[in-house]
C-alpha positions as CSV (number, residue, x, y, z in Angstrom):
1,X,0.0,0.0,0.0
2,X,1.3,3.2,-1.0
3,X,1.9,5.8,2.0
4,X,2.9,9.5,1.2
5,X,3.9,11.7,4.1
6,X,4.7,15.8,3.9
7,X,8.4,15.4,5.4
8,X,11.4,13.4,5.4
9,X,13.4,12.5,8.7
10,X,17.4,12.5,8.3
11,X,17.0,9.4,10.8
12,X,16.6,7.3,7.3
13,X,19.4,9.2,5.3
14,X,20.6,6.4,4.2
15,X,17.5,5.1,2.4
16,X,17.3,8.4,0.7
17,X,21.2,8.3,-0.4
18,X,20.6,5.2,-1.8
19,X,17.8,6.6,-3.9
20,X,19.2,9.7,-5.6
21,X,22.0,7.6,-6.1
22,X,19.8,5.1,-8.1
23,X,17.7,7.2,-9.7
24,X,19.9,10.6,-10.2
25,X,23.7,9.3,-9.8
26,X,26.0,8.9,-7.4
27,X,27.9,11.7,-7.2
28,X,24.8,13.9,-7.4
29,X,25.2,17.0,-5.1
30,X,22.0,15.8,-3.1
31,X,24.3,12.6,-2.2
32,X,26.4,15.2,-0.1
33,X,24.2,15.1,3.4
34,X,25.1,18.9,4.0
35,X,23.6,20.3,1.2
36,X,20.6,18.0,1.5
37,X,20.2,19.2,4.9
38,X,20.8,22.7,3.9
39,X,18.3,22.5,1.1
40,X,15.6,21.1,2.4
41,X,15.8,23.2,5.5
42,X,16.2,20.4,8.1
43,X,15.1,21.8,11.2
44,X,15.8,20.6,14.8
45,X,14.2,16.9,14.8
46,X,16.0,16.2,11.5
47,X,12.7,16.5,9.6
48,X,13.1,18.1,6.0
49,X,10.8,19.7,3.2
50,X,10.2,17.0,0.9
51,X,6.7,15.0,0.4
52,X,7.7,11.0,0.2
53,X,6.0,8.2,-1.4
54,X,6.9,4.7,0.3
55,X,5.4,1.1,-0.4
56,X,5.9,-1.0,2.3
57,X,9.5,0.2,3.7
58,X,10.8,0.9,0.3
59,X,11.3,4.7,-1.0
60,X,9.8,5.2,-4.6
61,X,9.1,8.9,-5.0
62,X,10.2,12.4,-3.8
63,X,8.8,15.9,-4.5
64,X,10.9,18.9,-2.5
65,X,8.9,21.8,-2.0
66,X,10.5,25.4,0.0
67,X,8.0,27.9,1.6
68,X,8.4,31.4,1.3
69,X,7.0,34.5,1.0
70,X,6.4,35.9,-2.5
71,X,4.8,39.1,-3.8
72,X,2.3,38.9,-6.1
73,X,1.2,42.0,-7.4
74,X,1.0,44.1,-4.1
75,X,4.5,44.8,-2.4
76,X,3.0,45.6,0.6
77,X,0.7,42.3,0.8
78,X,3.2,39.4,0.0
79,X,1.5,35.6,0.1
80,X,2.5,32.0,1.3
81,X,4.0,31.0,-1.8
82,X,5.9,27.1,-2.1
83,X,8.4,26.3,-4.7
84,X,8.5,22.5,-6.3
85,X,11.9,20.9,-6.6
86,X,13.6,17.5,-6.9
87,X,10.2,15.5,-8.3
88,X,11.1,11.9,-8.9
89,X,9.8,9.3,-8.7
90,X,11.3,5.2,-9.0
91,X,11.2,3.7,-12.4
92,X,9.6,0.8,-10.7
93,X,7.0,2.7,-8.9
94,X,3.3,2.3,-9.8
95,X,1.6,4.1,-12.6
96,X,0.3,7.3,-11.6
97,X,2.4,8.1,-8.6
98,X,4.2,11.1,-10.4
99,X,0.7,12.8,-10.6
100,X,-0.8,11.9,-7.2
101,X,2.0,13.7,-5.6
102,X,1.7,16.6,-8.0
103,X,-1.7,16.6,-6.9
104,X,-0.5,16.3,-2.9
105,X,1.7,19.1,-3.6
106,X,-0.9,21.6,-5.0
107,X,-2.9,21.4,-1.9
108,X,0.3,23.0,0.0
109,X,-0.7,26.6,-1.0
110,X,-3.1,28.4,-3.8
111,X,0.7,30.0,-5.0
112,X,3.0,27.7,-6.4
113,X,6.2,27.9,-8.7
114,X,8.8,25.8,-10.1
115,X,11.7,26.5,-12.0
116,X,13.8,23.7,-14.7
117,X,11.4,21.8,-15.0
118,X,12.3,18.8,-17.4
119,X,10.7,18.0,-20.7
120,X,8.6,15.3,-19.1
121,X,7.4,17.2,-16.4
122,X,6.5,20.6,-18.6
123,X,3.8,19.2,-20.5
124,X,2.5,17.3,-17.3
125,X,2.4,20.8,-15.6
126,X,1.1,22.6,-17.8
127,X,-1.6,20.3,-18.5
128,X,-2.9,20.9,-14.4
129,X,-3.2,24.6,-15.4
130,X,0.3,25.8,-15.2
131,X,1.9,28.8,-17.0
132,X,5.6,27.6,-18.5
133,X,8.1,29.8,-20.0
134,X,10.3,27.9,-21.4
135,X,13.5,30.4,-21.3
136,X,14.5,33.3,-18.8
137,X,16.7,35.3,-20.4
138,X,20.2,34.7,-20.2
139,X,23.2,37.5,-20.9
140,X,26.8,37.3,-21.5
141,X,29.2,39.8,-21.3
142,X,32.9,38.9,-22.4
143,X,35.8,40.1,-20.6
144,X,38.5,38.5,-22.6
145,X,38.1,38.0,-26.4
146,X,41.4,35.4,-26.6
147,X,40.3,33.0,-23.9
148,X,36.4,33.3,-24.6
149,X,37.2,31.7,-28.1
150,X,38.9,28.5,-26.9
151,X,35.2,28.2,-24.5
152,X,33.1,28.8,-27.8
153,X,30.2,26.1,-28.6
154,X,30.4,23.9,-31.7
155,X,29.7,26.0,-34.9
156,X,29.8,29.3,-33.1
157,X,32.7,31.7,-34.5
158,X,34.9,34.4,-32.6
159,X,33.0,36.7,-34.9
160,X,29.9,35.8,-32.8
161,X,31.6,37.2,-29.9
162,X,31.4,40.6,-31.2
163,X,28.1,41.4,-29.7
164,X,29.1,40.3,-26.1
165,X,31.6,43.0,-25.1
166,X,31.8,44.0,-21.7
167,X,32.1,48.0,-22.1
168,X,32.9,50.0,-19.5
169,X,33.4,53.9,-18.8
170,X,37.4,55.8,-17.7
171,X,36.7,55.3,-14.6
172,X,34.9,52.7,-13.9
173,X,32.8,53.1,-10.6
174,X,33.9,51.5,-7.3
175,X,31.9,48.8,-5.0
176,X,31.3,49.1,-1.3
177,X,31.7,45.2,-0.2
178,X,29.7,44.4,2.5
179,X,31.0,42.0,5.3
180,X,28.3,41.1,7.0
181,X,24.6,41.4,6.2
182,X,22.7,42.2,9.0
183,X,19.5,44.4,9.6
184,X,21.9,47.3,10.1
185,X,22.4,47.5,6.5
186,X,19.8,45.1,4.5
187,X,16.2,47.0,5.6
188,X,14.2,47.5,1.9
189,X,11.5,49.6,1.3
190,X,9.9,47.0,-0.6
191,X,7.3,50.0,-2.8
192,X,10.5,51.4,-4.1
193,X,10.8,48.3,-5.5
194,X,7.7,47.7,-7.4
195,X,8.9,45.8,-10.1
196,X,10.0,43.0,-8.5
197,X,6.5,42.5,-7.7
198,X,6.3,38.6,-8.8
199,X,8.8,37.2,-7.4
200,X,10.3,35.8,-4.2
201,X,10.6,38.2,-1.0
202,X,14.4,38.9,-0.9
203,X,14.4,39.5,3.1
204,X,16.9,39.4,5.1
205,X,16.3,35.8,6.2
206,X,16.3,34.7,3.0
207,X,19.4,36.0,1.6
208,X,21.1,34.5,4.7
209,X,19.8,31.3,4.1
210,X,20.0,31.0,0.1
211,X,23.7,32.6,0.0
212,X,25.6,33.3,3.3
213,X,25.0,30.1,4.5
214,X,25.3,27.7,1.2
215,X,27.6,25.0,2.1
216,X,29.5,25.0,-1.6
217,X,29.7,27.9,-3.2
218,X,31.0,31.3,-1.8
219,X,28.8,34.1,-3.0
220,X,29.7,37.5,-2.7
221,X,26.8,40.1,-1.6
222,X,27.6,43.6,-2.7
223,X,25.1,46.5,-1.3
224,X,25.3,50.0,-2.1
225,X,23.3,52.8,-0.9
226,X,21.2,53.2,2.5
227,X,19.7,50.5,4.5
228,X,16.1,51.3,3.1
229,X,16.6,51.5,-0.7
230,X,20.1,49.6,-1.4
231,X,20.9,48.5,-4.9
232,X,22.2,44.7,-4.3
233,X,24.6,42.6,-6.6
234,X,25.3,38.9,-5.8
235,X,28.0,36.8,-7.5
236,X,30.3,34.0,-7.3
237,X,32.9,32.9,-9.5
238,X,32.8,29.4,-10.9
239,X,35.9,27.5,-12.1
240,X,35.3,25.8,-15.8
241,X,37.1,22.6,-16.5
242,X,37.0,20.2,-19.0
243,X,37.5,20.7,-22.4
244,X,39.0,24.1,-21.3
245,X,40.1,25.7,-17.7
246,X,39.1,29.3,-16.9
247,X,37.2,31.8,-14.8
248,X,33.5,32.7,-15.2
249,X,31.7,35.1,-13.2
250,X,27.8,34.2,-12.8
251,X,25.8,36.9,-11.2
252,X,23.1,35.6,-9.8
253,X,21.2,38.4,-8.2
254,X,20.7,42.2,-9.0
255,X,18.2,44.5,-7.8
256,X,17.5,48.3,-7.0
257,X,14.8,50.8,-6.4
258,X,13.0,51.5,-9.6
259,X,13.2,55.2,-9.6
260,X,15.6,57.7,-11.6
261,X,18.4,57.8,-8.7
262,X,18.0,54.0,-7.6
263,X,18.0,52.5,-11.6
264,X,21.0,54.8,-12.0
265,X,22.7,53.9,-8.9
266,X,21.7,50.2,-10.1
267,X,23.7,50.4,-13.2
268,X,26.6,51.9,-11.7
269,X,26.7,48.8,-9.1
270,X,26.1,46.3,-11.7
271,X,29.5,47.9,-13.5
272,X,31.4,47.9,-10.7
273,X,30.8,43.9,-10.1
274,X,31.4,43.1,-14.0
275,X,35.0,45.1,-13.3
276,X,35.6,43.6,-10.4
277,X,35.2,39.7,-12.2
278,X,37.3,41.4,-15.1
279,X,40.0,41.6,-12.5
280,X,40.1,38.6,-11.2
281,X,40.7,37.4,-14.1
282,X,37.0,36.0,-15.3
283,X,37.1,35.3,-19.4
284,X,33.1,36.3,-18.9
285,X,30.1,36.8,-17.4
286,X,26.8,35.5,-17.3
287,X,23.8,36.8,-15.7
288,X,20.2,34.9,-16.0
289,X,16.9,37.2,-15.5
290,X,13.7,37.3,-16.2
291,X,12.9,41.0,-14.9
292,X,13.0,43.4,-18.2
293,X,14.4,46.4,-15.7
294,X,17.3,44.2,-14.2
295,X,18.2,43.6,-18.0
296,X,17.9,46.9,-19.4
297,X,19.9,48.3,-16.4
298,X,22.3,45.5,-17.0
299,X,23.1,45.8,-20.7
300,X,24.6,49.4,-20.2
301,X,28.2,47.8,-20.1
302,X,27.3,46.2,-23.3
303,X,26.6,42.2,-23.2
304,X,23.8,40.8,-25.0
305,X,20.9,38.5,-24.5
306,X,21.8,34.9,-25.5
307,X,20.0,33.6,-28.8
308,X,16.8,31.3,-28.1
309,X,18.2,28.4,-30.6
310,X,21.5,28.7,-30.2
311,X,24.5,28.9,-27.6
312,X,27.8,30.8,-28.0
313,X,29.7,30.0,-24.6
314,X,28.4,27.3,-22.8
315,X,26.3,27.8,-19.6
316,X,27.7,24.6,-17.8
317,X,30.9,24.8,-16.7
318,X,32.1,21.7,-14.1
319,X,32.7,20.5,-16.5
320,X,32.1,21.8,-20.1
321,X,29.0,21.2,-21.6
322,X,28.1,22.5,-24.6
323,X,24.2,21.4,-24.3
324,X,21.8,24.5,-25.5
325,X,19.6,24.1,-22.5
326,X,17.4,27.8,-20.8
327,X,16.7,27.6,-17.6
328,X,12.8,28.0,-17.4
329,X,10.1,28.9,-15.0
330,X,6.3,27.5,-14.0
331,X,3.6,28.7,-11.7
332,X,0.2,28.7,-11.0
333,X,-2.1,31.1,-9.0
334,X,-4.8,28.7,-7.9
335,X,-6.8,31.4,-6.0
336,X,-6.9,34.5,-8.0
337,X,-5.5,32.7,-11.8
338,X,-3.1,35.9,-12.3
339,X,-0.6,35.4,-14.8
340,X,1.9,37.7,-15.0
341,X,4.2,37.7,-18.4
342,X,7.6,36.3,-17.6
343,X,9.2,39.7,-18.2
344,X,7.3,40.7,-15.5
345,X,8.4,38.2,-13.2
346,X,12.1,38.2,-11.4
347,X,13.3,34.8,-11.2
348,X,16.9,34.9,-11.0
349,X,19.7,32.0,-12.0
350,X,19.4,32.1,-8.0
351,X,16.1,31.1,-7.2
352,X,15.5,28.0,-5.3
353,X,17.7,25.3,-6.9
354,X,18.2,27.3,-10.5
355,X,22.5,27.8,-9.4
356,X,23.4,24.5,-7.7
357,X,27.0,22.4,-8.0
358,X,26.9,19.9,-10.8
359,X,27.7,17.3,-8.5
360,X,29.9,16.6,-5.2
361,X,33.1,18.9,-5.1
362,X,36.1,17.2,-5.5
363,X,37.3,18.4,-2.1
364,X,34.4,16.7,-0.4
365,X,34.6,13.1,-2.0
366,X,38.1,12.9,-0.7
């Protein structure tokens, strides 16, 4: 008899390593307990966000959901929004099983959003009521003509890089890192930022959670401007390997107030972080959005949107892979069927499981 239940306990870790290992692999980053712990928010008792399907002791499906606030249209009225991740279920599991969890998870809140969701699971989706778009936006701005074309993707040409400049003013403007992110500094006015209005709440807890305290990658938060209206940049720098070694700079975050002072301050920021990757020696930089604003703001130091049907420098870097793959997002409003247009929406390369390690760092399987 099937049983599903609305958390998993770390007391049967074991059983659940054996199962991404299965179905997954076994160097799959959710095989490294930390992370798993980490991203399914274990709390005290060891209990973590993931609905489970057994039949009779044995694991055969998993679907990870995250809680959060979101806006949705008003910025001073944000909901109880849950984002889907990790859906899987055992090859051997019963027929059906995918969609009955589906179905378990949509009774978790009338707001709920995915993003990467596979070809298989798209059309299944959509077909419960869904919105998918299929690509968020993703820009590239090369630092480093010489290296870039040693990373290009099969049948691209260094003349393709032409449109990718980074381009940046005498002098270029400075950052303000900030060491710790505390209340002190990090205290938005949320309606100066009105067009983040779909989108998850960046508070204070959640930047803590989704970047200060990431047990992988070290992400860099950059704020500039008073505690109440700062324009924030977050970034990390990601080593490629494989069929080519180098630094690449993905920027995973970037917002500001929306008026004259705060879009300009914005841009200025968002220069000052591109400069600062240049420096260290990053061959180029990527930056995934959906929010038109964030983009328009970004591509005043040149760049330009990646093509729909075709890839120039490839997205996945440990290692190499030249796969022409967008990252995409899903929602549905159960309660009040708004559907904003993904332009509308920011969803960031950062949101939920959208920047995650390809598999376990080298460091930690030794």
């Amino acid at each position: 008899m099937i049983k599903m239940v609305d958390s998993f306990s770390m007391a049967d870790w074991n059983t659940m390593h054996a199962f991404i290992a299965e179905c997954y692999r076994k160097d799959h980053i959710l095989c490294h307990k930390e992370f798993f712990e980490w991203q399914f928010r274990a709390n005290a008792q060891g209990d973590t966000t993931i609905i489970s399907a057994w039949d009779d002791g044995q694991l055969i499906g998993i679907l990870g959901y995250l809680p959060f606030k979101i806006f949705w249209g008003q910025m001073d009225n944000p909901q109880e929004g849950v984002w889907g991740l990790y859906w899987m279920v055992r090859k051997q599991g019963p027929q059906g099983l995918g969609w009955l969890m589906m179905k378990r998870f949509q009774k978790m809140s009338s707001l709920l959003l995915t993003v990467n969701s596979s070809d298989m699971g798209g059309p299944f989706i959509q077909k419960l009521g869904w919105t998918r778009y299929s690509r968020v936006p993703r820009h590239i701005f090369v630092m480093d003509r010489a290296r870039s074309s040693h990373m290009l993707s099969p049948g691209a040409t260094q003349g393709d890089l032409e449109g990718f400049f980074l381009k940046l003013p005498v002098p270029v403007p400075s950052i303000e890192r900030a060491a710790v992110l505390n209340q002190g500094n990090y205290n938005p006015d949320w309606t100066l930022y009105s067009h983040l209005k779909f989108g998850t709440v960046r508070s204070l807890e959640y930047l803590k959670w989704r970047f200060m305290d990431h047990p992988v990658f070290d992400y860099q938060i950059i704020l500039q401007g008073p505690a109440h209206r700062p324009c924030v940049c977050i970034f990390r720098i990601e080593k490629a390997f494989g069929s080519y070694e180098s630094n690449v700079g993905r920027i995973v975050d970037f917002y500001f107030p929306n008026d004259l002072k705060g879009i300009k301050e914005g841009q200025e920021l968002f220069g000052a972080v591109l400069n600062s990757l240049k420096e260290a020696g990053c061959v180029y930089a990527d930056f995934i959005c959906s929010n038109k604003l964030c983009n328009e703001a970004a591509r005043a130091w040149g760049g330009s949107e990646e093509s729909e049907g075709r890839q120039v420098l490839p997205s996945r870097l440990a290692p190499i892979q030249h796969l022409l793959r967008h990252q995409n997002i899903a929602f549905v409003d159960l309660k009040n069927k708004i559907r904003p247009e993904c332009s509308d929406l920011y969803v960031t390369k950062s949101d939920i499981d959208g920047d995650g390690p390809a598999g376990i760092p080298e460091k930690i399987l030794r």
